[in-house]
ZAGU-543887 format. One record per residue (C-alpha): residue in one letter; chain; x negated, y negated, z; residue number from 0. Coordinates in steps of 0.001 Angstrom, whole numbers. Layout:
// residues N
rest = A&kette = A&c1 = X&c2 = Y&c3 = Z&nr = NUM
...
***
This chain:
// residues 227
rest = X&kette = A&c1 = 0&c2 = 0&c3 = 0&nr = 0
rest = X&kette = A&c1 = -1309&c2 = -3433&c3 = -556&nr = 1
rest = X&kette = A&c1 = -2451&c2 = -6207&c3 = 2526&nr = 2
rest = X&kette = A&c1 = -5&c2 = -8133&c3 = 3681&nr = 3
rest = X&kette = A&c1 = -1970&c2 = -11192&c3 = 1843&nr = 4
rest = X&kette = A&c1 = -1748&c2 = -9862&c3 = -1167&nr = 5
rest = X&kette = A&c1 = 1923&c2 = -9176&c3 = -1067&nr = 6
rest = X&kette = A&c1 = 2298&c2 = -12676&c3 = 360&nr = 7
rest = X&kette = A&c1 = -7&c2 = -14069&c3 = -2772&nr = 8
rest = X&kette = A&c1 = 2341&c2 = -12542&c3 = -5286&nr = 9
rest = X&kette = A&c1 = 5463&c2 = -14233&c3 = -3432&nr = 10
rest = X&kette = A&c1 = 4028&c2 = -17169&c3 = -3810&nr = 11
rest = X&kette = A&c1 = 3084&c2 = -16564&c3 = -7176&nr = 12
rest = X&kette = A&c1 = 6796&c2 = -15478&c3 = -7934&nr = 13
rest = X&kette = A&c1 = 7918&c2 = -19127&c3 = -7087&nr = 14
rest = X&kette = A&c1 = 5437&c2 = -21188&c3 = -8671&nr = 15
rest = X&kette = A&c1 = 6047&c2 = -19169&c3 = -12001&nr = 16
rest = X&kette = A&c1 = 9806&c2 = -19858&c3 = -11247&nr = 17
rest = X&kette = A&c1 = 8915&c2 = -23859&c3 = -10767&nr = 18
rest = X&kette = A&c1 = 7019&c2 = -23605&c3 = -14131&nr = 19
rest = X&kette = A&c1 = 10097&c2 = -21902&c3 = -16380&nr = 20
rest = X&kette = A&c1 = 12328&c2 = -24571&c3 = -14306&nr = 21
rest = X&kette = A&c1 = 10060&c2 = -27274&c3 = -15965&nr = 22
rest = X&kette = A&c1 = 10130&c2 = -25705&c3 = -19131&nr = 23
rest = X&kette = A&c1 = 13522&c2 = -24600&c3 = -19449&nr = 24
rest = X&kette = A&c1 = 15605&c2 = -26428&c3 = -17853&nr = 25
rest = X&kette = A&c1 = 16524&c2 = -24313&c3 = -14827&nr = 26
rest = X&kette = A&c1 = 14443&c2 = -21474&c3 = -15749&nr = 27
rest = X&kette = A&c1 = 16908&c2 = -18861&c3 = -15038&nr = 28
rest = X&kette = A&c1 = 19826&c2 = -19087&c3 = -18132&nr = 29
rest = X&kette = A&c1 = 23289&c2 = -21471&c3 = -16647&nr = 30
rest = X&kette = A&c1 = 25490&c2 = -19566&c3 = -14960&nr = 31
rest = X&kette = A&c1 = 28189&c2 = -18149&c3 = -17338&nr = 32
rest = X&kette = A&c1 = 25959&c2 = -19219&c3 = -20418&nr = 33
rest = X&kette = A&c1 = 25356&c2 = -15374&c3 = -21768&nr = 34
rest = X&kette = A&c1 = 22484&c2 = -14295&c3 = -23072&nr = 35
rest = X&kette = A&c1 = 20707&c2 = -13002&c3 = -26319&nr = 36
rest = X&kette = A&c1 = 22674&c2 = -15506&c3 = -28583&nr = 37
rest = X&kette = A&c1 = 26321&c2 = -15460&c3 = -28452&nr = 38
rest = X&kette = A&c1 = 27725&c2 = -14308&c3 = -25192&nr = 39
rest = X&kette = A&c1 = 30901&c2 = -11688&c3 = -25407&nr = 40
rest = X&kette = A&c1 = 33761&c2 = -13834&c3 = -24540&nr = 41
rest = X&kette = A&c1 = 35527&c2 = -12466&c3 = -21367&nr = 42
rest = X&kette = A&c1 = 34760&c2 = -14161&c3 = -18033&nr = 43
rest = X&kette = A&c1 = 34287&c2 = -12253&c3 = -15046&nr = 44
rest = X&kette = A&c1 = 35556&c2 = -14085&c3 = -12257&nr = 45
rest = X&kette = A&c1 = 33384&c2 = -13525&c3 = -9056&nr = 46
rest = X&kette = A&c1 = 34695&c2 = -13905&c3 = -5480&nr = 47
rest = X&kette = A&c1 = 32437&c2 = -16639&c3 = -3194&nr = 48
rest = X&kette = A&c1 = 34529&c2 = -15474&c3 = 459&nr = 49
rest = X&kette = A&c1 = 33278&c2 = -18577&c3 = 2682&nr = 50
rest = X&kette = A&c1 = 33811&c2 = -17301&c3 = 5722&nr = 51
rest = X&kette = A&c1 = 32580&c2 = -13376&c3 = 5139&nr = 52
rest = X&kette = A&c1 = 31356&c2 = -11159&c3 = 7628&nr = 53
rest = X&kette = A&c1 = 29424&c2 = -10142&c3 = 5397&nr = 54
rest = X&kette = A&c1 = 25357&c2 = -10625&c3 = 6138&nr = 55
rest = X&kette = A&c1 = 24253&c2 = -10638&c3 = 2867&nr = 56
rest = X&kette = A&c1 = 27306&c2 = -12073&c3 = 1338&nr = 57
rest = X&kette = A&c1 = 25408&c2 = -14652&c3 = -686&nr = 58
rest = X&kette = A&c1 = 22577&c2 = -12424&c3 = -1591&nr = 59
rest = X&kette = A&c1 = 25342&c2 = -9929&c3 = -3215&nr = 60
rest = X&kette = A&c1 = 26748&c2 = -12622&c3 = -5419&nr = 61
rest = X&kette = A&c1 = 23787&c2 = -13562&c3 = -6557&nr = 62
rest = X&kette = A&c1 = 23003&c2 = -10217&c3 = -7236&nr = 63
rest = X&kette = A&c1 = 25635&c2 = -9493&c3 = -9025&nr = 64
rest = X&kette = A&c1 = 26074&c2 = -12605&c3 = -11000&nr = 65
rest = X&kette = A&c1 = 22962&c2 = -12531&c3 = -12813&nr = 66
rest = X&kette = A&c1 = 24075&c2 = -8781&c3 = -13391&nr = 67
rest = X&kette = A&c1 = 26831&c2 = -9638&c3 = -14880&nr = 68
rest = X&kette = A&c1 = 24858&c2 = -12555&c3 = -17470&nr = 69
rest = X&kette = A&c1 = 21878&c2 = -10590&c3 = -18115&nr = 70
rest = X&kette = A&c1 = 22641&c2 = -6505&c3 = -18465&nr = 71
rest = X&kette = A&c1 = 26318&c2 = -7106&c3 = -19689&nr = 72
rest = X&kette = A&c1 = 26370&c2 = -10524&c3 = -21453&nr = 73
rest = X&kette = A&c1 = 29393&c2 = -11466&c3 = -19993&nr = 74
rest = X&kette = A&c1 = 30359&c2 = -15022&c3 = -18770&nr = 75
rest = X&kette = A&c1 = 30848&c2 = -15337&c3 = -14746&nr = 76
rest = X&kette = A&c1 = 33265&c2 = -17882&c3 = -12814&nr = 77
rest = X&kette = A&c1 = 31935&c2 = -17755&c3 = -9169&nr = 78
rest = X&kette = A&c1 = 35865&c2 = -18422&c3 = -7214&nr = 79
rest = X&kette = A&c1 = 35754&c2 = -20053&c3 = -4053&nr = 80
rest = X&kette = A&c1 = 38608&c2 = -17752&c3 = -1342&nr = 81
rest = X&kette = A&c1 = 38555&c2 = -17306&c3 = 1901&nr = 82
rest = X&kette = A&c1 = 39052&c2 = -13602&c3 = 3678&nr = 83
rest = X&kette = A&c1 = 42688&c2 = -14531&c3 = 4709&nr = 84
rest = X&kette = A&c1 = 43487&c2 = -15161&c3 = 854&nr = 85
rest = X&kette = A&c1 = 41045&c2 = -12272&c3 = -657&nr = 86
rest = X&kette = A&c1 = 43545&c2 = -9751&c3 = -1198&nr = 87
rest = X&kette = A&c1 = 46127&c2 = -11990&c3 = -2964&nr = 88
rest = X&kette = A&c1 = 43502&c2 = -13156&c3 = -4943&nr = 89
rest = X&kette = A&c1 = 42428&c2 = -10171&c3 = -6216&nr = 90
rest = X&kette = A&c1 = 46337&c2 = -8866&c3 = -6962&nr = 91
rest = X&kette = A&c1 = 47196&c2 = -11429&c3 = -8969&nr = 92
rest = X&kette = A&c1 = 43627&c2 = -11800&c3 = -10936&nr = 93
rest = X&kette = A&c1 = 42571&c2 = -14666&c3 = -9465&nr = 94
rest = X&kette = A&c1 = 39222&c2 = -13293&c3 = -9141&nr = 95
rest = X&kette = A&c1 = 38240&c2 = -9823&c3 = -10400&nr = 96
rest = X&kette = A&c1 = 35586&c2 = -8600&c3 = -7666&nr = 97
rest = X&kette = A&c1 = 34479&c2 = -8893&c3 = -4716&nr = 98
rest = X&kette = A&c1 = 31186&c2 = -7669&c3 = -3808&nr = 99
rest = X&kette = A&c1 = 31278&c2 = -6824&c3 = 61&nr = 100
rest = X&kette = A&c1 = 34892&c2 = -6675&c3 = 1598&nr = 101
rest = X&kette = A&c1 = 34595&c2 = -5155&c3 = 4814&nr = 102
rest = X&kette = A&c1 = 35307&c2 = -1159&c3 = 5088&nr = 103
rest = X&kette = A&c1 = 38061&c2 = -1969&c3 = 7604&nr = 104
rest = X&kette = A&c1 = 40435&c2 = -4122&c3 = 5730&nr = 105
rest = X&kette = A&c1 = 43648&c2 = -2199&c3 = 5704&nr = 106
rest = X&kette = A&c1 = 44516&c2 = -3651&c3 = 2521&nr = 107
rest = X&kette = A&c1 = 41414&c2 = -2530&c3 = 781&nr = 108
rest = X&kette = A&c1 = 42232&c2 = 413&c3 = -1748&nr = 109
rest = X&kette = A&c1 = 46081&c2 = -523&c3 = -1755&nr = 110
rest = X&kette = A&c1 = 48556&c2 = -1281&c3 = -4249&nr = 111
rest = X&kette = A&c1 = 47155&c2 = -3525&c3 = -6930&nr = 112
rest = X&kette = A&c1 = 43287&c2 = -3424&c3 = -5591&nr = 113
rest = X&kette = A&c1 = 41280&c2 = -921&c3 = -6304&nr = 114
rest = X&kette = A&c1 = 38260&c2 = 24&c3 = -4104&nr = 115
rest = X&kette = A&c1 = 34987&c2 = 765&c3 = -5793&nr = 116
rest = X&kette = A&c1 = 33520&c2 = 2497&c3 = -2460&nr = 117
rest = X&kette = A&c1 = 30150&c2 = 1330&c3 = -297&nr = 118
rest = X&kette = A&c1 = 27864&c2 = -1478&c3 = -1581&nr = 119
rest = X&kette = A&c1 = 26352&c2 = -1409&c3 = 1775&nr = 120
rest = X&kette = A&c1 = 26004&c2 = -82&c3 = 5266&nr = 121
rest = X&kette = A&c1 = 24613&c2 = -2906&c3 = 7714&nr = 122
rest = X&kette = A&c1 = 22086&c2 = -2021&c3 = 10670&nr = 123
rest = X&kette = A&c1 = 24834&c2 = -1630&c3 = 13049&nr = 124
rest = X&kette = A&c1 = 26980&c2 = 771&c3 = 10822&nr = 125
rest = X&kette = A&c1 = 29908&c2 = -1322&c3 = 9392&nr = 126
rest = X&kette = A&c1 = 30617&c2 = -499&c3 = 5657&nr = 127
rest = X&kette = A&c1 = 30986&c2 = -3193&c3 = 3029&nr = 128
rest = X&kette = A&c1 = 32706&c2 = -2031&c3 = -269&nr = 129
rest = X&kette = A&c1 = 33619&c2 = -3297&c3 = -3718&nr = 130
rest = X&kette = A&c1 = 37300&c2 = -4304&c3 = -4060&nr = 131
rest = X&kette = A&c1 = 38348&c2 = -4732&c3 = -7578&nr = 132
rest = X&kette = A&c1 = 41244&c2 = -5944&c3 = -9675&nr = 133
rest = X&kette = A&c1 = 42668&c2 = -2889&c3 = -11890&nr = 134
rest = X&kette = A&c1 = 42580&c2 = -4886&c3 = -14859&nr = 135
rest = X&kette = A&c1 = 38144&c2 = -5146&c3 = -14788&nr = 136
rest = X&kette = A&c1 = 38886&c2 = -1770&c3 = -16355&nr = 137
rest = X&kette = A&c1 = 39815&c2 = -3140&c3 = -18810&nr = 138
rest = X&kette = A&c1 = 38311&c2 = -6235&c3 = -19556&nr = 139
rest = X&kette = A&c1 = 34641&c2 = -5235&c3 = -19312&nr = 140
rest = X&kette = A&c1 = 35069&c2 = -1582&c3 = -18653&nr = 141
rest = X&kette = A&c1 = 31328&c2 = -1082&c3 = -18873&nr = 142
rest = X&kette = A&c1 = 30796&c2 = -3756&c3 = -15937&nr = 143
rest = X&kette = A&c1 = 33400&c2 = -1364&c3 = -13896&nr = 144
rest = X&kette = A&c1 = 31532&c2 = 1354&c3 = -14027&nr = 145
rest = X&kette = A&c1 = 28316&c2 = 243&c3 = -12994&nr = 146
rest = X&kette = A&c1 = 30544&c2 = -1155&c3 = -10419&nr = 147
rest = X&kette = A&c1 = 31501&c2 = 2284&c3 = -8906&nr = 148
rest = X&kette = A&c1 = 28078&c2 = 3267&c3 = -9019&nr = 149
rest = X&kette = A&c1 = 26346&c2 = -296&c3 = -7454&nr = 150
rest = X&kette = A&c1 = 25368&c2 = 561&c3 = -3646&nr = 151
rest = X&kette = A&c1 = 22324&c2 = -938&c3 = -1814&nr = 152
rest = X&kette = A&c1 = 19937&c2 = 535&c3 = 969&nr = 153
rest = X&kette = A&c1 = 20272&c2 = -1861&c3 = 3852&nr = 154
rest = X&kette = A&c1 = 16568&c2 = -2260&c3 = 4156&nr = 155
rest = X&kette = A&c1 = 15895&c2 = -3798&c3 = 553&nr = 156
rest = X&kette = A&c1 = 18320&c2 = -7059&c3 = 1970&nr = 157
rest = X&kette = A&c1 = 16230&c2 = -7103&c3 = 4740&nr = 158
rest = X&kette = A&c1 = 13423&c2 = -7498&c3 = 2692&nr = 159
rest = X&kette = A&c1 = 14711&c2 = -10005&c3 = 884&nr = 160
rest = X&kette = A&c1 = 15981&c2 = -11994&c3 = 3849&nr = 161
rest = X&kette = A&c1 = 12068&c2 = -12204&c3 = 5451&nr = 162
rest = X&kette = A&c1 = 11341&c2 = -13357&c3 = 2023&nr = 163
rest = X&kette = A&c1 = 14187&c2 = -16260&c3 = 1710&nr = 164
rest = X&kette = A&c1 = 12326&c2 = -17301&c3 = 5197&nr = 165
rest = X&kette = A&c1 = 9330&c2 = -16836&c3 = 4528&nr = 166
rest = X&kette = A&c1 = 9150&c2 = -19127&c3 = 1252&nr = 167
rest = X&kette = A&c1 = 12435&c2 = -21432&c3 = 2536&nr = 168
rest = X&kette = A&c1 = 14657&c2 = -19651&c3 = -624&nr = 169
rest = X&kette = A&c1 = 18286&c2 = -20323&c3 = -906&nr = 170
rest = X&kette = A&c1 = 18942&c2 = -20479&c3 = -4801&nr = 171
rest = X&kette = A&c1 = 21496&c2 = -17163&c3 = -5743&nr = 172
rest = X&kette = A&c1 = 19890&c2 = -16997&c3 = -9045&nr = 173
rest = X&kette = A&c1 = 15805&c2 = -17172&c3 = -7734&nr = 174
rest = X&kette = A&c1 = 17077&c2 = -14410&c3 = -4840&nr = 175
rest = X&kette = A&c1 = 18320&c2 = -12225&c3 = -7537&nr = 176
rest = X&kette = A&c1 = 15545&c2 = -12607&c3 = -9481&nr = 177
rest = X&kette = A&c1 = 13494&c2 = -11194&c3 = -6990&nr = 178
rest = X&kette = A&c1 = 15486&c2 = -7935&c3 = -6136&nr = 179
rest = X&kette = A&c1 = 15550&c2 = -7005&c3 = -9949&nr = 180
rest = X&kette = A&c1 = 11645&c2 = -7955&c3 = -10244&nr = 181
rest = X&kette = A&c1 = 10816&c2 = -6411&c3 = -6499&nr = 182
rest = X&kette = A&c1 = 13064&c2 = -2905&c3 = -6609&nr = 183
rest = X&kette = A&c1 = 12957&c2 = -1990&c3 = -10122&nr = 184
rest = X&kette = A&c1 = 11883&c2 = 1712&c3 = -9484&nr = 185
rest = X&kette = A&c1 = 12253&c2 = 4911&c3 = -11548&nr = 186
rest = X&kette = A&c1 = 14494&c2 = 6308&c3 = -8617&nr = 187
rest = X&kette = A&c1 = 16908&c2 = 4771&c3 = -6217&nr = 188
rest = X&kette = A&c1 = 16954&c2 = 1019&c3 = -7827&nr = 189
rest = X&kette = A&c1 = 19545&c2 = -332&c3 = -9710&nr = 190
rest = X&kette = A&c1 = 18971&c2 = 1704&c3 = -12713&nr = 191
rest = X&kette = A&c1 = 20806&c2 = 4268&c3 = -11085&nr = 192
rest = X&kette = A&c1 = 24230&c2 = 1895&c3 = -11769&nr = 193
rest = X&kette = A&c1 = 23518&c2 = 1511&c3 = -15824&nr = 194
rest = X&kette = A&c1 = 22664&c2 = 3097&c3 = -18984&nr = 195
rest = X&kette = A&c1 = 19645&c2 = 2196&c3 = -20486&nr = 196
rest = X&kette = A&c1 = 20622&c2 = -880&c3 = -22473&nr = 197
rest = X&kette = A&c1 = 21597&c2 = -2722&c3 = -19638&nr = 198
rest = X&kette = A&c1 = 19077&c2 = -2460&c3 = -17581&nr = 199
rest = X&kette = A&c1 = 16439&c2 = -2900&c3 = -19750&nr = 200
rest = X&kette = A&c1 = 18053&c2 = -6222&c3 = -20914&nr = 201
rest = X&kette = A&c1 = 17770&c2 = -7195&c3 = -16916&nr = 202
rest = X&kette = A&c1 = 13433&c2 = -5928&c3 = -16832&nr = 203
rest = X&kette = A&c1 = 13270&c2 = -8260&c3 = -20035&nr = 204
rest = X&kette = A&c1 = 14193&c2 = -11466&c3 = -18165&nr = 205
rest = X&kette = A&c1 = 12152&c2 = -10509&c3 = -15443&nr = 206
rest = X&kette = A&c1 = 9462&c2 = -10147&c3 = -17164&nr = 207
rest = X&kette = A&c1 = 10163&c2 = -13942&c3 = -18136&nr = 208
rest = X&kette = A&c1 = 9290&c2 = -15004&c3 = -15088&nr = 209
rest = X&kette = A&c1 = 6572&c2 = -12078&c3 = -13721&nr = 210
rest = X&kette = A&c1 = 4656&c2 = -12319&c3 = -17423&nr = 211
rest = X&kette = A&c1 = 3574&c2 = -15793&c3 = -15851&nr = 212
rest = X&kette = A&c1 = 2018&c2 = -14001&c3 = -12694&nr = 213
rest = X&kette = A&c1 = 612&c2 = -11466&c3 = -14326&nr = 214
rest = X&kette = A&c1 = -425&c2 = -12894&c3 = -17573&nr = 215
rest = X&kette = A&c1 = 573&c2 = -8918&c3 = -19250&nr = 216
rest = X&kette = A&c1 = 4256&c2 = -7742&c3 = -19521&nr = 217
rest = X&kette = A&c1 = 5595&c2 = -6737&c3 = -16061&nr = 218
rest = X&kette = A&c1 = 5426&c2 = -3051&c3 = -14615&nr = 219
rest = X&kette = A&c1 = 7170&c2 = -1222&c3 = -12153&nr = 220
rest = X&kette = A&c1 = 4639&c2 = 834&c3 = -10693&nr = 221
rest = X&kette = A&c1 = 2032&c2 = -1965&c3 = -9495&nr = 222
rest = X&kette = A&c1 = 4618&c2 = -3260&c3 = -6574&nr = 223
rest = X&kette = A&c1 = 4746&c2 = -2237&c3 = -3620&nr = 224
rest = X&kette = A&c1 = 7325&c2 = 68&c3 = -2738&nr = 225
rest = X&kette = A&c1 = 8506&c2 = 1317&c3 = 307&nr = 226
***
């Protein structure tokens, strides 16, 4: 395993190569809901932001998925403001289509009209956070929905992340996700377990946007440290 200061240097690195595409590009990281690789398809996947979650790593989860959503699928996102009280109408009526980390012990979750996509994540203490869903994502992106089913993270990669965000004062949803994707991109147990190959090798692509920078050679998995 590499030091500590060497992990630490590469952090750092991460960021300034994110401040340098920001300079270059704009923000660095494509607009939210701007699609990628030309024209975008043209549904919009509407995201739920719940502002007073439970949820730990509620933020880190949008984020997450969001750029998911942009980069491996190339559909547009709508990041929807609810609260938990509202949630469930919300997703009924189509308000918004997911949400990422609804806790396990909603009694509505799984009930008429929402469908539940199972565990995103266990948290340190046990609780269960799942993937509630609008029926109709089926059908809208239906290759979205079944990455969906498939999406769960350990607990210890957000912890990871979260000494990171600290560490280097990070609080940007787009810059967080671009680290998971660039950090946990393994052969096993990483988010290639959620998507064919297409996909996912759209998402290594634009992370190699940023890592190429640190590097100066096209990114590779197997030269992180992993756990």
């Amino acid at each position: 395993m590499k030091s500590l200061f060497t992990r630490l240097s590469g952090l750092a690195f991460l960021l300034v190569a994110l401040a340098v595409v920001a300079a270059a590009c704009g923000t660095g990281i494509p607009e939210r809901g701007s699609g990628l690789k030309g024209s975008a398809k043209d549904e919009i996947v509407k995201v739920a932001n719940v502002t007073d979650s439970t949820s730990p790593y509620a933020s880190i989860n949008v984020g997450i998925l969001e750029y998911m959503i942009i980069h491996a699928f190339h559909y547009h996102v709508e990041i929807v403001d609810v609260t938990s009280a509202n949630l469930e109408q919300a997703l009924k009526d189509g308000t918004v289509h997911v949400a990422i980390d609804v806790p396990g012990s909603e009694s509505w979750l799984g009930g008429a009209g929402i469908n539940d996509y199972g565990v995103v994540f266990t948290s340190a203490d046990g609780v269960e956070f799942h993937k509630a869903v609008n029926p109709g994502l089926e059908t809208l992106t239906p290759d979205l929905a079944v990455a969906l089913q498939k999406m769960e993270i350990p607990e210890r990669r957000y912890a990871q992340i979260a000494e990171w965000q600290v560490e280097f004062s990070v609080t940007d949803r787009e810059k967080v996700a671009v680290y998971y994707f660039w950090e946990f991109d393994f052969t096993d147990g990483s988010f290639k377990a959620w998507m064919e190959f297409d996909p996912w090798d759209d998402i290594r692509v634009n992370t190699q946007t940023v890592t190429r920078l640190i590097r100066g050679t096209e990114y590779k998995g197997a030269d992180l440290v992993k756990d």
